[in-house]
N, C-alpha and C positions, 0 to 999 in steps of 0.2 A: 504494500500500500504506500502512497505515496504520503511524503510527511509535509504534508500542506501550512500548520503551525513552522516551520522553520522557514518558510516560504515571504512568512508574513515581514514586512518592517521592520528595521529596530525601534521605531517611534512607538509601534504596537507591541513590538515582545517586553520592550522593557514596562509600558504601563502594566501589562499583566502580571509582570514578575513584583512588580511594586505591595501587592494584594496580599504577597506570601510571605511568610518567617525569614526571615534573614539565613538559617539552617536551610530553606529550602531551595531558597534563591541561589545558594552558590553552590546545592547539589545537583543542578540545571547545568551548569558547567562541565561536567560529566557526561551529557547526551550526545555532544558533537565537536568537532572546532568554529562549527558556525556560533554553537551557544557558551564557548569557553570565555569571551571575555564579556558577556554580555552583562552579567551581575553587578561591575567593577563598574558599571555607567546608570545602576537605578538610583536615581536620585531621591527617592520619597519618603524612605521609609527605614531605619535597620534595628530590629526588633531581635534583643537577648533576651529569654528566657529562662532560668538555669531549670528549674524543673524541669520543664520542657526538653531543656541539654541531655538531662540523665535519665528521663524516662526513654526515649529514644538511645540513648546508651549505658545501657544498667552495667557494662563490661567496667563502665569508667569508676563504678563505687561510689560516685557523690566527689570525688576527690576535688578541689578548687581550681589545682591547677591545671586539670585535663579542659575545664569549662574557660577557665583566663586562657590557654591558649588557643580555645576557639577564637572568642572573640579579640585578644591582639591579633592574630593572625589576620580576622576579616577585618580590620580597621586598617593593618599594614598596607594590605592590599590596592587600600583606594589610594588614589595620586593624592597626591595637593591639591591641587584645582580642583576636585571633584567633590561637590557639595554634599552635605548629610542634613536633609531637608527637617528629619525626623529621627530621634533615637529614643529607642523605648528599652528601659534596665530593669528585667524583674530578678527579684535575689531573695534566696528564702531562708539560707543556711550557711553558715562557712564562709559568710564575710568577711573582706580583707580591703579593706578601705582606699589603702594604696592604688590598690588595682582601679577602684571605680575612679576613684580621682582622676588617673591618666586616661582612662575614657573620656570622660566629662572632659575633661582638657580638648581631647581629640577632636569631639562632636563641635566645638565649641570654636576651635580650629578651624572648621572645615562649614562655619555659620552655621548651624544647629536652628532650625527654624522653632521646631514641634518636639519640647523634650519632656519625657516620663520619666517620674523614678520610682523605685517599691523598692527597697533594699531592708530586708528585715534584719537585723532587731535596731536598726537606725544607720544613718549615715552621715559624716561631714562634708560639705561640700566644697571644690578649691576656691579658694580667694579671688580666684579671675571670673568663677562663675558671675558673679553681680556686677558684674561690668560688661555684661557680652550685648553687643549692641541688634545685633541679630532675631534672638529667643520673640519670638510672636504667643505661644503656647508653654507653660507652663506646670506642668503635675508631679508633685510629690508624695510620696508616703514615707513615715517617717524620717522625715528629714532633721538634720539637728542644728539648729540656727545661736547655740549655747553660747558660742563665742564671740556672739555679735558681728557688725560688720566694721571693718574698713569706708567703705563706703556702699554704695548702693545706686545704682543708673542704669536700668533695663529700659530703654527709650524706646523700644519697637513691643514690649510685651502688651497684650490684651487681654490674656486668660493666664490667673493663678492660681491653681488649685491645691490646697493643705491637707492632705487626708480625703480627697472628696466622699469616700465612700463611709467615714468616720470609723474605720475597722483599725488605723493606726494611732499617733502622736507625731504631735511637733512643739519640741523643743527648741522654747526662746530663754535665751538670761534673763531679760525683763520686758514689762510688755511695751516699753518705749521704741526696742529693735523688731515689734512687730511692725508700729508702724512707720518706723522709716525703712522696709521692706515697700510697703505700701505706698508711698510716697515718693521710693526712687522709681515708680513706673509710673510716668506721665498720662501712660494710651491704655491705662487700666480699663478693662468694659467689663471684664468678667470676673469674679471673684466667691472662691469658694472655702472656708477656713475652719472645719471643726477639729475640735478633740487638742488647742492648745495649751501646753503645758510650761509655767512661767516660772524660772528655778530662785527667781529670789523676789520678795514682797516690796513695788513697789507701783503707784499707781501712772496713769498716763500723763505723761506730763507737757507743759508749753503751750500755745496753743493749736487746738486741732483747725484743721484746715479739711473742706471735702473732695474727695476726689471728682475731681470734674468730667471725667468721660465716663465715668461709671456707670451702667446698666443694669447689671445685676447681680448681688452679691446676697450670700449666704453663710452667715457668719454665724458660730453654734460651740457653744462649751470652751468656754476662756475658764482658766484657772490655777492656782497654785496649791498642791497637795486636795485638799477637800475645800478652801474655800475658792468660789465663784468669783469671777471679775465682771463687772460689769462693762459691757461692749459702747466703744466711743461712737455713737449713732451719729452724730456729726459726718463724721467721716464718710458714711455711707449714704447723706442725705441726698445726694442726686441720681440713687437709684431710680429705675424703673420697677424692679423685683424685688423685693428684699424678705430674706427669711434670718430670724435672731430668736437664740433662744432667753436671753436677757438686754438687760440695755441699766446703763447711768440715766438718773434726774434731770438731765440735761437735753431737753427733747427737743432737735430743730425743727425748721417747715420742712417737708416733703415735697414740693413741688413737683414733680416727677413719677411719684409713687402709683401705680394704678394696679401692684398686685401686692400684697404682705400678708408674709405666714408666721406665727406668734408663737413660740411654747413656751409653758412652765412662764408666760408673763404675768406678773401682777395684774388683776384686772386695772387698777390705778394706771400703771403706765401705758395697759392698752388704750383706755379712755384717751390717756395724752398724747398718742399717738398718731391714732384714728383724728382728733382734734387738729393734729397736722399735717394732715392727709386730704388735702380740701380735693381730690381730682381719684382717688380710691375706686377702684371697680370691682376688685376682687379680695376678699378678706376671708385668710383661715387661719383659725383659732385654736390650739392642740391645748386641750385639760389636761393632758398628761402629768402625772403628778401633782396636779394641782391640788392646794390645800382650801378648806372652807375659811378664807378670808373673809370681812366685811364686803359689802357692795358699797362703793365709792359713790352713792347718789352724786353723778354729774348732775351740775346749773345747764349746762350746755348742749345741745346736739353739737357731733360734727359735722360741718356742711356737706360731706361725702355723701352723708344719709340723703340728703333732699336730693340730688339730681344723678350724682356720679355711681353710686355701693348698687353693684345689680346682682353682686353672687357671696354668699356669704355661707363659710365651712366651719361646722363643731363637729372639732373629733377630742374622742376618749370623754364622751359627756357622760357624766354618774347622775347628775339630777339633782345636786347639790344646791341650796337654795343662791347663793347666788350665782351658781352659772346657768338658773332657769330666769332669771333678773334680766343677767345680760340680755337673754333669748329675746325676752321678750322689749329691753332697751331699742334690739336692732331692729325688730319686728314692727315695733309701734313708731317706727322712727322715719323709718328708711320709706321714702316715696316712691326709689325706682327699682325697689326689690324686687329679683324674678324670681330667682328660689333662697331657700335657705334648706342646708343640707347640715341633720345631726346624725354623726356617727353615736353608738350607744358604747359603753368598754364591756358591757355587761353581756352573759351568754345566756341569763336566766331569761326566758319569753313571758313569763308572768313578770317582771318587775320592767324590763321593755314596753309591755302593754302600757301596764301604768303611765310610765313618763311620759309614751304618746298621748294618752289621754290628760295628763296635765299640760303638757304642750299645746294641746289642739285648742285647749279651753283656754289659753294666757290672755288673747286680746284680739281686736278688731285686728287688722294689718292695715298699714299704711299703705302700699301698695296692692290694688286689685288684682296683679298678676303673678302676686307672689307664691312658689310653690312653696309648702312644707316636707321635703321629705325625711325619712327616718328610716335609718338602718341598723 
């Protein structure tokens, strides 16, 4: 049969090979001499694995340096001039920090557009990284920022992700080098931050300034040892999106805001919130954890209610007196509600009934088109 795939462009083989492992990409160089140097020109993507390394070679034992000589070897390989768009580093076992450093160097070398890191049980990263003019894309998992910086200028970054998945940690010395992390990236849009862990007590300090290109950020579980930090909302006021599992006293306007998702909030700061949120379309509320505080009798709607709030989320609702308050704050309130959607935490169908039926019963609605659902 004829091998019509070899047939194709280089413009086309190398998109397809871009799609694949970097282990897979350069076992394609074995098919032919037409496909021997073709690997050494995918610009898109170079994607280590070590799992992946050793389950594919169980012969190797897990050992470090059979997987460190995969990857020098395919890094040696590329010229100079030949770009590494994308590097993705996953590491589960048998860390050796050296080794990633001269990668991260490498990538960083060769303009590193789109970079990943997972390197279990943490990693430091080189001193040149925060200065690489390049990086568009961002993602770490346990990363260790303990030592502070030198300096800090990522001027092409848009997207920084801390833990996205919230399954690791990142450690900062104090939370003042969280945010001049955040501040040496001018072209910030995306920003993603849980599960940071601050090694010495103290608060933010100077003054905050907001990031100005911001769009959306998801900021979640600031803290030193057990106690909580409260998250500098300033900073984050010209989101579009914003998810926080806390926040400081210190509540700006929102301008921008037209989605926000709340947990473990004091109802009081969600009231201040929502109060600064004049332009609000989507608001979810997680009770998770939450305790039977007081209910803050607001003076005031927020002006969101009257024109802007059309979808409104409670999850982990127990029925607690005042998180049926709230219910009924938003309900009686809000003029352009279309639905309001209560998750229950509960699995008992008799105590479920109930709350709907004290739900159903709270009040007129404000809005004529607003659904009540419950799940």
């Amino acid at each position: 049969m004829a091998d019509i795939i070899s047939e194709l462009p280089d413009d086309i083989l190398l998109h397809i090979l871009s799609f694949l492992p970097t282990e897979d990409v350069i076992a394609t160089s074995l098919v032919s001499k037409r496909w021997r140097p073709l690997w050494l020109s995918v610009p898109t993507l170079l994607h280590f694995d070590q799992y992946r390394y050793f389950k594919r070679h169980p012969e190797k034992q897990k050992r470090w340096y059979s997987f460190a000589e995969f990857v020098y070897a395919a890094l040696h390989k590329r010229g100079s001039c030949q770009p590494i768009k994308g590097f993705r580093l996953l590491i589960y076992d048998n860390l050796h920090s050296y080794d990633v450093k001269q990668w991260l160097n490498k990538a960083i070398q060769h303009g590193v557009e789109n970079l990943e890191v997972n390197c279990y049980p943490g990693c430091e990263l080189p001193r040149n990284f925060f200065n690489c003019t390049t990086l568009v894309v961002l993602k770490l998992d346990w990363p260790y920022f303990h030592n502070g910086f030198s300096s800090v200028y990522l001027p092409s970054l848009k997207t920084l992700h801390l833990n996205p998945h919230g399954n690791g940690l990142a450690y900062f010395s104090k939370p003042q080098d969280f945010l001049e992390l955040l501040y040496g990236c001018p072209m910030l849009e995306n920003l993603v931050a849980k599960s940071l862990i601050f090694l010495y007590y103290c608060s933010f300090e100077g003054k905050l300034k907001s990031l100005s290109k911001l769009v959306r950020a998801e900021v979640c579980d600031l803290r030193r040892n057990t106690e909580v930090f409260d998250i500098p909302v300033k900073v984050l006021s010209n989101a579009k999106f914003l998810c926080l599992t806390q926040c400081n006293e210190d509540i700006p306007m929102f301008p921008n805001l037209v989605h926000l998702e709340l947990i473990r909030v004091e109802l009081k700061s969600v009231l201040d919130i929502l109060n600064c949120s004049p332009n609000l379309q989507i608001f979810v509320l997680d009770f998770k954890y939450s305790s039977g505080e007081d209910w803050p009798n607001p003076e005031f709607v927020p002006e969101c209610f009257y024109l802007q709030l059309k979808k409104c989320v409670i999850a982990n609702y127990t029925g607690m007196a005042n998180q049926m308050r709230f219910v009924k704050y938003v309900i009686q309130n809000s003029t352009s509600l279309s639905s309001m959607t209560i998750s229950c935490s509960s699995d008992d169908h008799q105590k479920k009934l109930q709350m709907l039926i004290e739900l159903a019963s709270l009040c007129l609605r404000s809005s004529a088109t607003c659904q009540l659902l419950f799940k």
